[in-house]
N, C-alpha and C positions, 0 to 999 in steps of 0.2 A: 316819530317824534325825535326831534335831537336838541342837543345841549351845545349852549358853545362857553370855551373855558377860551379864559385872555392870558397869553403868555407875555409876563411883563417884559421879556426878555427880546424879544423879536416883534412883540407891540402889533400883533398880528391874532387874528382869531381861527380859532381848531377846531370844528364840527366832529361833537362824536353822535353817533348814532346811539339810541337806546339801547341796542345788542352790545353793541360796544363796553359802554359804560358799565352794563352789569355785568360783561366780562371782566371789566379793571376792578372792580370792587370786590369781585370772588376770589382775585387771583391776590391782590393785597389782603384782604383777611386771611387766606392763608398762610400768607408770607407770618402775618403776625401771632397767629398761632402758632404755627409752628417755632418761630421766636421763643415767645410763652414755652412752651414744651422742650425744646433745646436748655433754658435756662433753669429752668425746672430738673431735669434731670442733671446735669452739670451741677448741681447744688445740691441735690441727692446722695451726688456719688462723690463731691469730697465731704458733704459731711459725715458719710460712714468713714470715709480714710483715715480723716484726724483726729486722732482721739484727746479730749481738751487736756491741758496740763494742768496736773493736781497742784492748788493754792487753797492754804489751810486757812487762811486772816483775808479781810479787808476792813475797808474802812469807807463809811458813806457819812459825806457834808451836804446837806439839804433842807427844804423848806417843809413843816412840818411831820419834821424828821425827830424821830426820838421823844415824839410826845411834846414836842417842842416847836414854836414861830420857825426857828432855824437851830438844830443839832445836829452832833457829828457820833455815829454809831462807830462800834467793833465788836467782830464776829471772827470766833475763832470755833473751828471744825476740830472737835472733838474726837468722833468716829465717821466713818463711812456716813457722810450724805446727811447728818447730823452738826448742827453750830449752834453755839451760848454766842447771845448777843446783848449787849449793853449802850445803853447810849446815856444822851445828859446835853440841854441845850437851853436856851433862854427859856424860863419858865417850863421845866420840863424834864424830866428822866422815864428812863425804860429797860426792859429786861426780859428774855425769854429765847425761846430755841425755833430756831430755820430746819425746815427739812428742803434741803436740796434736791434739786432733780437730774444733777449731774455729781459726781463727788468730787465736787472741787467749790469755791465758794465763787468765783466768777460766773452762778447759773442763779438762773430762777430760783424760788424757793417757796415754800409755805410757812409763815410766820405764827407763832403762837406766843403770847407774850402777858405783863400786865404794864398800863402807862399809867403815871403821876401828873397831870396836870396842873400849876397854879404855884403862887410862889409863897404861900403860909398854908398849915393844912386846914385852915379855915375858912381859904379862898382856891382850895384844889377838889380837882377829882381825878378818880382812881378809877378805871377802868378795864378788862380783861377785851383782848384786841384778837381776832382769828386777821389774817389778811394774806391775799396772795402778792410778793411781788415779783416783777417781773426785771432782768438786769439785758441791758443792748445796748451793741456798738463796745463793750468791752470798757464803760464809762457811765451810760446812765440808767438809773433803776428807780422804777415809779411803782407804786402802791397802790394796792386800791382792798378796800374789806371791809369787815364792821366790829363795832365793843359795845362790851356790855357794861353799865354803870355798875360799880360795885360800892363805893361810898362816896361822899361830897361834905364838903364842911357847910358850917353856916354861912359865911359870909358869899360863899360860891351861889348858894341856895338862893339868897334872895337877889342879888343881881343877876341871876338867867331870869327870875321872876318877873324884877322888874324891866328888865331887856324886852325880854320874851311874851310877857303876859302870858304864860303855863307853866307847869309843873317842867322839870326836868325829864327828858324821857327815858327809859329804861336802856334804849340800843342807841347806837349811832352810826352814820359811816364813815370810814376811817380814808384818808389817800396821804400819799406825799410824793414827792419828785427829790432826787437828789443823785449830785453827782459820787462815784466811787470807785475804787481800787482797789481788786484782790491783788494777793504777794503773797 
């Protein structure tokens, strides 16, 4: 059996044999694995090297960030691997502690907090938030977790109602995207 490939370049046709061909496809997946495995290790071994630089504060501006359509948060690292964070954005405030996973506040973290939704407390709620986020590229950090309804005013009450056609439900899940800078 053979194959023929058209080289644009010479406008000419190349007969590979069947042998052939499963020889160029062996020898190219190799190529590319081994790729794979060189980059792999090369990013291994500087990220044992550098060890990150300790930054106690930042600061994140984003979309449904802080409890908020768009808020801008501050987090400042207390002790080791531990941060108070606060935030406050259109229709919206928030409050609670990051466990880092590096100690510096430019890393991932585990979020534990409570968020104020609504802009009278008649038309807010209040909710207790676990959520993991995550911070890359040294710039953006996206969220993802869930809250637990802890109170709601009335007026919050009947327009999910009426939105909704059910009850309010107990959990929810929680995200945001937003851009940020440890210092």
């Amino acid at each position: 059996m053979t194959f023929g490939v058209r080289n644009p370049h010479f406008e000419q046709m190349r007969i590979f044999t069947a042998s052939e061909k499963k020889l160029n496809q062996g020898f190219t997946m190799k190529k590319i694995v081994l790729l794979f495995c060189s980059l792999f290790l090369a990013s291994a071994l500087f990220a044992q090297a550098a060890a990150p630089e300790k930054k106690n504060s930042a600061i994140s501006i984003g979309l449904l960030n802080a409890a908020a359509i768009v808020g801008v948060e501050y987090e400042y690292m207390f002790i080791d691997n531990l941060a108070f964070t606060a935030g406050a954005g259109f229709a919206g405030y928030n409050g609670g502690l990051n466990y880092h996973f590096a100690n510096t506040t430019d890393s991932s973290f585990l979020h534990i907090g409570v968020n104020n939704t609504g802009f009278a407390p008649a038309a807010s709620l209040q909710y207790a938030e676990l959520s993991v986020n995550g911070r890359f590229f040294g710039w953006l950090e996206a969220s993802i977790g869930g809250g637990y309804v802890l109170n709601y005013g009335d007026t919050y009450e009947k327009n999910y109602k009426d939105l909704m056609d059910q009850e309010i439900p107990v959990a929810m899940l929680t995200y945001s995207l937003a851009w940020y800078t440890a210092f």
